[in-house]
N, C-alpha and C positions, 0 to 999 in steps of 0.2 A: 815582525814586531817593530812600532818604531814608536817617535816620541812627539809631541808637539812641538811648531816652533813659530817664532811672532811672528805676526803678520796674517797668519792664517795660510801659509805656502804648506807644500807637499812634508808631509812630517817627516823629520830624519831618523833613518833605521839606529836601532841602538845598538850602540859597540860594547863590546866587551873584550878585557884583554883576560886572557886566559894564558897564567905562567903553571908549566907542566912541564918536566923532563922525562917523561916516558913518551918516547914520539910516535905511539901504536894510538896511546892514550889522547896524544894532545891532536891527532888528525881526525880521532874518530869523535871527539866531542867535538871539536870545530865545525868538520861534516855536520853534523846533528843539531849544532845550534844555528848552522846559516840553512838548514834546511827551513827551522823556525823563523829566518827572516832576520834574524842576527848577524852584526857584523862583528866578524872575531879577528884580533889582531894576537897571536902569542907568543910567547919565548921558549925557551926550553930552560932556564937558571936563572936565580933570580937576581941576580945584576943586570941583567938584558932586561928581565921583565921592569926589573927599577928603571933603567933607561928610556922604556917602552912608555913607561905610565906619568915619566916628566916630558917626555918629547911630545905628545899629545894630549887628545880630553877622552875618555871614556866614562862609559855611563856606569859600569860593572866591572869591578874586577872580581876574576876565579882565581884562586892560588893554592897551588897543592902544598903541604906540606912540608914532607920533605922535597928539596931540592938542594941542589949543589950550588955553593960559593954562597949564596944568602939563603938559608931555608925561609921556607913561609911565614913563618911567626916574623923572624926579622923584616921580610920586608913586608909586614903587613903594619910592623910598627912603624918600619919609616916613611910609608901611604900617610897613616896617621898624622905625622909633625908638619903635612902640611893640608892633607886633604881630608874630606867627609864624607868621599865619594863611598856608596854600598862594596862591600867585601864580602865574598861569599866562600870559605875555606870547603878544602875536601882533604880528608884522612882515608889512607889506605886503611887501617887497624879500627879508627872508630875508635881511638885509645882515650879511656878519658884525658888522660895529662894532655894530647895533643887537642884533643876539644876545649879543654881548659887554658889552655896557653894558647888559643887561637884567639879563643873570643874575649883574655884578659888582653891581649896586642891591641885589640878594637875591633875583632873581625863582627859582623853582623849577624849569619848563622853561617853553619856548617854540611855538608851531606858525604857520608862515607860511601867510599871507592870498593868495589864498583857501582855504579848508581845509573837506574834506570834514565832514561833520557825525559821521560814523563815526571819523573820525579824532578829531575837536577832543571828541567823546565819551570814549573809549578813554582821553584822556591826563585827562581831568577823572579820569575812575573810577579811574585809575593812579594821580593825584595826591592823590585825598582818601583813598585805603587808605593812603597815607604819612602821613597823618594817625592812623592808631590808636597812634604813634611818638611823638604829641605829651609833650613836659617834664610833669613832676607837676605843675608850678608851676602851670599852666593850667587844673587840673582842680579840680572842688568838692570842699568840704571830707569826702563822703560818702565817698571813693577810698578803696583800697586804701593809695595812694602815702602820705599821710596817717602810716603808719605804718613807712613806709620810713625804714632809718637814715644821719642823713648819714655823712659824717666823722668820728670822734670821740666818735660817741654810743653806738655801740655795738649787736647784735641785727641780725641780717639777714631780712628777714621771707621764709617759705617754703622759708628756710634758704638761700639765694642772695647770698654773699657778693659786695661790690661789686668790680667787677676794678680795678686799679691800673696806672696805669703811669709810674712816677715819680710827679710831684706831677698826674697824669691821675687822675682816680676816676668808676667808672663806674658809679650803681649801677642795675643791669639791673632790679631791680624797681617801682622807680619812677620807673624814665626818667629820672634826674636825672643831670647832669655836674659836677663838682667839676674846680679846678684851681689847686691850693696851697690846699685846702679854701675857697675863694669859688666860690658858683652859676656857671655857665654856660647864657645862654640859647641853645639852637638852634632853628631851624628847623626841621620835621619831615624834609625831605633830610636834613638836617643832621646831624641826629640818626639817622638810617636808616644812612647812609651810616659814621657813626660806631662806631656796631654791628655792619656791615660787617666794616667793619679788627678791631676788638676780638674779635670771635667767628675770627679768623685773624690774629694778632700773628705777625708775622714771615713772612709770608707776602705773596708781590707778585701782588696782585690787578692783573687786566688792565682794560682800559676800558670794554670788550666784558661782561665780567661785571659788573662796577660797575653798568653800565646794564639788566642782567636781573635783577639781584638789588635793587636799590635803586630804580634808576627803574622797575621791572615793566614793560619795552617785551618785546614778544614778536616785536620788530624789531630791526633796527641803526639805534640813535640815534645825535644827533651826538656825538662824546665830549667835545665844546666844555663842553657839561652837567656832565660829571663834573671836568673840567681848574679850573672856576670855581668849583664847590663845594668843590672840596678846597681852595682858596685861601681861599674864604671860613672853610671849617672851621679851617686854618691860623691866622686871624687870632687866632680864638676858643680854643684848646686849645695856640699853641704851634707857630710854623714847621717847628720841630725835630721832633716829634713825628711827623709824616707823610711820610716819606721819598721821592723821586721814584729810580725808578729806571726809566734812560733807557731809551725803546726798547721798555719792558714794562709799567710800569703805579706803581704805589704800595703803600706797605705800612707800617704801625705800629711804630715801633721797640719792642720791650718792656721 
């Protein structure tokens, strides 16, 4: 597995750091993902793993749960204060509260332990195509985004005017989110899921779709996943803005 890189040179394999204190656990998914062509860097506790993921760039990080000295949740929030890079949590128990306190830190989704290698694949490759969604912010200064217009400035490049909705601005060609013309960072869910609603204002998207169109499951996932990310997208864009309507799903007011 690897990733594009400019210029058009040999594409770089993608890394992932994988924080896991059970070390039967963190050899044999390592094994397993560099058989996939993945490059895994991991820890066993998650202070190392916090060290791990500021001392370099990884494209994925996996992070178990429980762990010693910083459990998962903690440092999935401290990823969070500065980065938007995909998180993918694993729970031994599959406990709600620990599903629910993974994906309220920012994690992306989840797969409970133990977990097929086909499986814990599947959702890697699901997670990092969420990734082509990443903010302009993120990207070198060689981008297209580079010449994307905010708010105010005027020229839509490609001629793709930004959508609006109220003090929301969305501009589709360089991934960027305004809100009372101040940045918004997202997530790449975040951001997928956003363009989601936007590409259908006024329209009540169900759970079920949410989760094949945005999380790419070619299954029924939990909708736990979608219920947490809309909350989290909430916080960032405005309560108001994303309507629950009971019993069916969600929808963008316009």
């Amino acid at each position: 597995m690897s990733v594009p890189v400019a210029g058009g040179s040999t594409p770089a394999p993608v890394t992932i750091l994988l924080v896991e204190d059970d070390e039967v656990i963190r050899r044999s998914v390592t094994m397993a993902l560099e058989r996939y062509g993945y490059r895994v860097t991991s820890a066993g506790d998650g202070l190392t793993g916090l060290e791990l993921f500021r001392e370099g760039r990884h494209d994925l990080l996996l992070l178990d749960v429980m762990l010693p000295g910083l459990d998962g949740i903690g440092l999935c929030r401290r990823i969070r204060e500065t980065s938007t890079d995909p998180v993918l949590m694993m729970s031994a128990r599959g406990d709600a509260l620990d599903v629910v306190s993974g994906l309220e830190a920012g994690a992306d989704d989840y797969v409970v332990k133990p977990v097929d290698t086909a499986v814990l694949v599947a959702r890697i490759r699901s997670l990092l195509r969420r990734t082509t969604f990443a903010p302009a912010a993120s990207r070198g200064p060689s981008d297209a985004s580079d010449t994307a217009g905010r708010p105010g400035e005027g020229g839509h490049p490609g001629g793709q005017a930004p959508l609006v909705f109220g003090d929301l601005t969305i501009n589709t060609a360089g991934l960027e989110v305004f809100v009372a013309d101040r940045p918004v960072a997202l997530a790449p869910t975040e951001l997928r899921l956003l363009l989601e609603f936007a590409a259908n204002p006024g329209i009540v998207l169900d759970r079920q779709l949410l989760l094949r169109n945005v999380w790419d499951y070619g299954w029924d996932g939990d909708s736990r996943v979608v219920d947490l990310c809309v909350q989290r997208l909430r916080k960032k864009i405005g309560a108001e803005r994303i309507q629950t309507v009971r019993g069916f799903g969600y929808k963008l007011r316009r």
